[in-house]
C-alpha positions as CSV (number, residue, x, y, z in Angstrom):
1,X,134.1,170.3,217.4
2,X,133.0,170.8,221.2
3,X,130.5,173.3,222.0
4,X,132.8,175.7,223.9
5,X,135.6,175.9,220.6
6,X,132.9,176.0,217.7
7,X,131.5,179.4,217.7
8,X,134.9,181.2,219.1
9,X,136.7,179.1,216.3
10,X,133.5,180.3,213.7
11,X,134.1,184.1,214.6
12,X,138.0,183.7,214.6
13,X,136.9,183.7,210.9
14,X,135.6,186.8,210.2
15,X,138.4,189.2,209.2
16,X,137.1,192.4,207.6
17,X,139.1,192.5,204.2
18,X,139.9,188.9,204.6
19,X,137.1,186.8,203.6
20,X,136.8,183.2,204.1
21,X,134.3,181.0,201.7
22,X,131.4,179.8,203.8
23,X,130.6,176.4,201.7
24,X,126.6,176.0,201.8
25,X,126.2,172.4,201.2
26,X,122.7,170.4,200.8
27,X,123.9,167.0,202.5
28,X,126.0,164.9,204.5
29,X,127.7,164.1,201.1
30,X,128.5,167.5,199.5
31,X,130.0,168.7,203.4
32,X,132.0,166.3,203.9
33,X,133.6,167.1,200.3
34,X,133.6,170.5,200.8
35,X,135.4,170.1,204.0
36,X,137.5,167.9,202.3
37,X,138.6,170.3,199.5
38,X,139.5,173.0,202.0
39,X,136.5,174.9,203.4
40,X,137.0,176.3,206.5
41,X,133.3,176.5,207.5
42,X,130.0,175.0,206.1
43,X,126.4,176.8,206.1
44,X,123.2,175.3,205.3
45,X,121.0,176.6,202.4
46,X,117.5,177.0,203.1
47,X,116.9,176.5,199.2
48,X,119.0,173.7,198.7
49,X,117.8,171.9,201.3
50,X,113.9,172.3,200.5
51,X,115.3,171.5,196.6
52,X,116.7,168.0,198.5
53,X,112.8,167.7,199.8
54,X,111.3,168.5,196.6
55,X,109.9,171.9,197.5
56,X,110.5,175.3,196.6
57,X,113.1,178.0,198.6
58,X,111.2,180.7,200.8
59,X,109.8,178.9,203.9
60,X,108.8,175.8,202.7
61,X,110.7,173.8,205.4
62,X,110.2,173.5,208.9
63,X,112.2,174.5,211.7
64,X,112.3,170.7,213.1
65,X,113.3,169.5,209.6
66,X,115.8,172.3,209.3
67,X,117.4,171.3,212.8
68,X,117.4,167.9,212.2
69,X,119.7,168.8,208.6
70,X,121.9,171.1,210.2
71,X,122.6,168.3,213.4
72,X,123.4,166.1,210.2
73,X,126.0,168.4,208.6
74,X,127.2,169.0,212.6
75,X,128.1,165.4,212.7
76,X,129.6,164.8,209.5
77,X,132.2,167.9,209.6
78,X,135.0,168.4,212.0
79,X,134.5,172.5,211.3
80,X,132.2,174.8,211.9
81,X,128.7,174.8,210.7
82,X,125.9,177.5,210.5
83,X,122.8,177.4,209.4
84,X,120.7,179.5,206.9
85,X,117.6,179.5,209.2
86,X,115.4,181.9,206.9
87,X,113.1,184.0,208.7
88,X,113.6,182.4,212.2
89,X,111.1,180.3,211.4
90,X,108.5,182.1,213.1
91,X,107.5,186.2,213.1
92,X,107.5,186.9,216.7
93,X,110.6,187.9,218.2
94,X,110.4,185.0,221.1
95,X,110.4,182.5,218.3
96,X,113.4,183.9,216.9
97,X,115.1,183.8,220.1
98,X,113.7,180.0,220.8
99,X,115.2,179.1,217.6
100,X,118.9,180.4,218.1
101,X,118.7,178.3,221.2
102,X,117.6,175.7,219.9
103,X,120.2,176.1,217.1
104,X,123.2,176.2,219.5
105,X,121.7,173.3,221.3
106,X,122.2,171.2,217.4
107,X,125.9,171.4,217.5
108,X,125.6,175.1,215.4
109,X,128.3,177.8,215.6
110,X,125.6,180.8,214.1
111,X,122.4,181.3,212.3
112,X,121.2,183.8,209.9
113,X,118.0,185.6,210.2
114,X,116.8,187.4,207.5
115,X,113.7,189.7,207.8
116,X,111.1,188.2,204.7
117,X,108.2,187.8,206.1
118,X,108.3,184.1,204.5
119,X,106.2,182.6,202.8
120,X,105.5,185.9,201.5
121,X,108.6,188.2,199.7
122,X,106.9,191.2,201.8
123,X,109.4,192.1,204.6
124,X,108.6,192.7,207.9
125,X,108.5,196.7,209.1
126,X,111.8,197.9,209.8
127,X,111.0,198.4,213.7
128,X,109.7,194.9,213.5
129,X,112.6,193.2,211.9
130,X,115.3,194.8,214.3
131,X,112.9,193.9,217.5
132,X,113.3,190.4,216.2
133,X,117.4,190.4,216.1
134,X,117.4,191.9,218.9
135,X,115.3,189.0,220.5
136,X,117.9,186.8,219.3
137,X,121.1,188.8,220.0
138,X,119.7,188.5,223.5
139,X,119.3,185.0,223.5
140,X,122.6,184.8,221.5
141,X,124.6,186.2,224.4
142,X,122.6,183.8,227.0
143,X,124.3,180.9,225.6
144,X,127.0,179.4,227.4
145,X,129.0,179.1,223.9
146,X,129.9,181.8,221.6
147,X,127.6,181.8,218.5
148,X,127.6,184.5,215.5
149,X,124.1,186.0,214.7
150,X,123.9,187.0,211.2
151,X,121.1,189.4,210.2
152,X,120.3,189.6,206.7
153,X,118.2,192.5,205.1
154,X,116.5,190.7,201.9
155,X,114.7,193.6,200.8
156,X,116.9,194.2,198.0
157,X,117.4,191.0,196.4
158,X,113.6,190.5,196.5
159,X,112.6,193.6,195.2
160,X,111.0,195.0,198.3
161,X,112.6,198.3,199.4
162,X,116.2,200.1,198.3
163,X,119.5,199.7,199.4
164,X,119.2,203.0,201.0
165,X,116.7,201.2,203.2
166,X,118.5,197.7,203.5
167,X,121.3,199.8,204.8
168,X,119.3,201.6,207.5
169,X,117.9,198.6,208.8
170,X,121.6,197.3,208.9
171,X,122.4,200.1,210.7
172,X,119.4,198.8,213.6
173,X,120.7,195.4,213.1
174,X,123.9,196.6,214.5
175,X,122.6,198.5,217.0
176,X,120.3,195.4,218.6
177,X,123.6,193.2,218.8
178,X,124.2,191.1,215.2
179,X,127.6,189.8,215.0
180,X,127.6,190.0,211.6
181,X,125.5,191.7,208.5
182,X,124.3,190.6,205.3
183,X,122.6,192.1,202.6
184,X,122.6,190.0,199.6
185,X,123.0,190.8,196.1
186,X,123.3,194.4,196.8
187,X,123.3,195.7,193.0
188,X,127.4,196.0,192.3
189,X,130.4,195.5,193.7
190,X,130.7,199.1,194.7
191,X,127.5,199.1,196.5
192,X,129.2,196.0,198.1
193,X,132.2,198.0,199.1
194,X,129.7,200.9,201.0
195,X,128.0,198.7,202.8
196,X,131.2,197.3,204.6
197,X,132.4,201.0,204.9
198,X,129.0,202.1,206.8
199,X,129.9,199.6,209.2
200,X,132.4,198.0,212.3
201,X,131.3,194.3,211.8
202,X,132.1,191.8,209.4
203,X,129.7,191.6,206.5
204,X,128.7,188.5,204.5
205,X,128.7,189.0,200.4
206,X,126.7,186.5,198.0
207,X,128.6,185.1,195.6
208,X,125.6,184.6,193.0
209,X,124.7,186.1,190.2
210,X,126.3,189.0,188.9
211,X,128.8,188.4,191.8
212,X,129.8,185.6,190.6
213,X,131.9,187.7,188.5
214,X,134.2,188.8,191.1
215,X,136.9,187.2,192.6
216,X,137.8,186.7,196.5
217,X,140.4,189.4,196.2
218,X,137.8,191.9,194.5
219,X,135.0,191.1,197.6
220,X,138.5,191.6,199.8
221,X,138.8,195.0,198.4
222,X,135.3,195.7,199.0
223,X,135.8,194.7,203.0
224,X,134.0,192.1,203.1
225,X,134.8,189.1,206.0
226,X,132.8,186.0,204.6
227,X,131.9,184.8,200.7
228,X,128.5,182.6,201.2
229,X,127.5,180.8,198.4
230,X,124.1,180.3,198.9
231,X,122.4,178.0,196.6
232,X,124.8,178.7,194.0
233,X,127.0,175.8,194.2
234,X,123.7,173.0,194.1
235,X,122.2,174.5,191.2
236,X,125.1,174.4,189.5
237,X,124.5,170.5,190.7
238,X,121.0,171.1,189.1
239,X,122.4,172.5,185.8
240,X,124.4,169.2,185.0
241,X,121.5,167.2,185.8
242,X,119.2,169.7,184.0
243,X,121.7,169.4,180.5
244,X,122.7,165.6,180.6
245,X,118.8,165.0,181.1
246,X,118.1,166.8,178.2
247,X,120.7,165.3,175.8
248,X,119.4,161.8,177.2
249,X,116.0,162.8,176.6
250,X,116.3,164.7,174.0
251,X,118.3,163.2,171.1
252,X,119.5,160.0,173.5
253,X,123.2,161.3,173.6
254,X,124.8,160.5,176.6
255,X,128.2,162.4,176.5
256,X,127.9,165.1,179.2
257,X,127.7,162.0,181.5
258,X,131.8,161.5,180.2
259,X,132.7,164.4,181.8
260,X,131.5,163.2,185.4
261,X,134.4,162.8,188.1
262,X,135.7,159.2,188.8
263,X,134.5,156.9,192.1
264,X,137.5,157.0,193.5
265,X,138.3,160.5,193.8
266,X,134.9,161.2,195.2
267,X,135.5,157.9,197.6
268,X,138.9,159.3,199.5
269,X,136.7,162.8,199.7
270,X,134.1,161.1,201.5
């Protein structure tokens, strides 16, 4: 995709009670097949791309490497891409705003930036997180390209602070220019549901979890605009490997390998 089509074509997307799947994928490989079997969009995923590394989620990977990755998906997918860019890989607002340039200037159509002050769970004050999207709504609205800011309030799914406090900082989020909220793994579906009503934008749900329970038409319901999967979908890669390892290891039985997907099909994916 050009630079001037990605990031209108990226928001075109995001339909409030019409949510499209944004595939995370890890690797050239796993885009292009999820492109392949229909996704409309691809994200990065900060935790399955340090698991790729052999490192653990939460600010583990650099913004170089993470750059470099996302330029790789860019190039390997004929749709748009965004990238799960953490914290903004920096805690100063100017950093933030450096790295959504910098993001646009890889081929992205949006970034995510959440407000953990990584590597720590702790998250950054509320005045301090918003200062930061506001910083890169700014620098967002610079580019020459559309490009769809996402801020993320983690707070929740990392035990830090309420949802009545994930909201408000939602709320602030809004206010300093984000394109597009996220608080992930609210607590239910319902709670899902409230935080679409509270606002105008789009709003990104998890599926992960407990939400892995729901359908699309149940996060429709709710209002949501765009299903991400996170690192859902490689850890389920991580569970096969995880169980066949065990039976070979284990008692030397090799029959989860059986149920693996033939060459060719993966062949006229790729």
């Amino acid at each position: 995709m050009t630079d001037t089509n990605r990031g209108t074509a990226f928001r075109a997307l995001h339909q409030k009670g019409n949510p499209f799947i944004l595939a995370n994928a890890w690797d050239i490989g796993s885009a292009k097949m999820l492109a392949a079997l229909g996704a409309e969009a691809i994200a990065t995923s900060s935790a399955a791309h340090a698991f790729t590394l052999g490192r653990p989620d939460m600010g583990h990977v650099t913004r170089d490497e993470a750059l470099a990755h996302a330029q790789d998906l860019v190039a390997a997918v004929n749709i748009p891409v965004s990238g799960d860019f953490e914290n903004g890989f920096g805690d100063d607002p100017d950093t933030c705003a450096e790295t959504v340039k910098l993001a646009y200037e890889a081929g992205l159509a949006g970034i995510s930036i959440e407000d953990t002050a990584l590597p720590d769970a702790k998250p950054y004050a509320r005045d301090k997180a918003i200062e930061r999207i506001r910083a890169a709504a700014a620098a967002a609205r610079a580019l020459p390209g559309d490009f769809v800011l996402v801020a993320r309030a983690d707070g929740v799914m990392n035990g830090q602070y309420n949802l009545s406090e994930a909201m408000a900082r939602l709320k602030g989020y809004e206010d300093a220019g984000a394109d597009c909220l996220y608080i992930p793994l609210p607590g239910t579906i319902e709670d899902q549901a409230a935080i679409c009503a509270a606002t105008d934008l789009p709003v990104n749900a998890l599926a992960a979890g407990p939400f892995t329970e729901h359908s699309r038409e149940d996060f429709a319901k709710a209002g949501v605009a765009r299903i991400s999967l996170g690192s859902a979908l490689a850890r389920a890669t991580h569970r096969v490997i995880f169980d066949a390892a065990q039976g070979m290891f284990g008692d030397g039985g090799f029959s989860l390998l059986g149920k693996s997907i033939s060459g060719d099909k993966i062949d006229a994916l790729l």
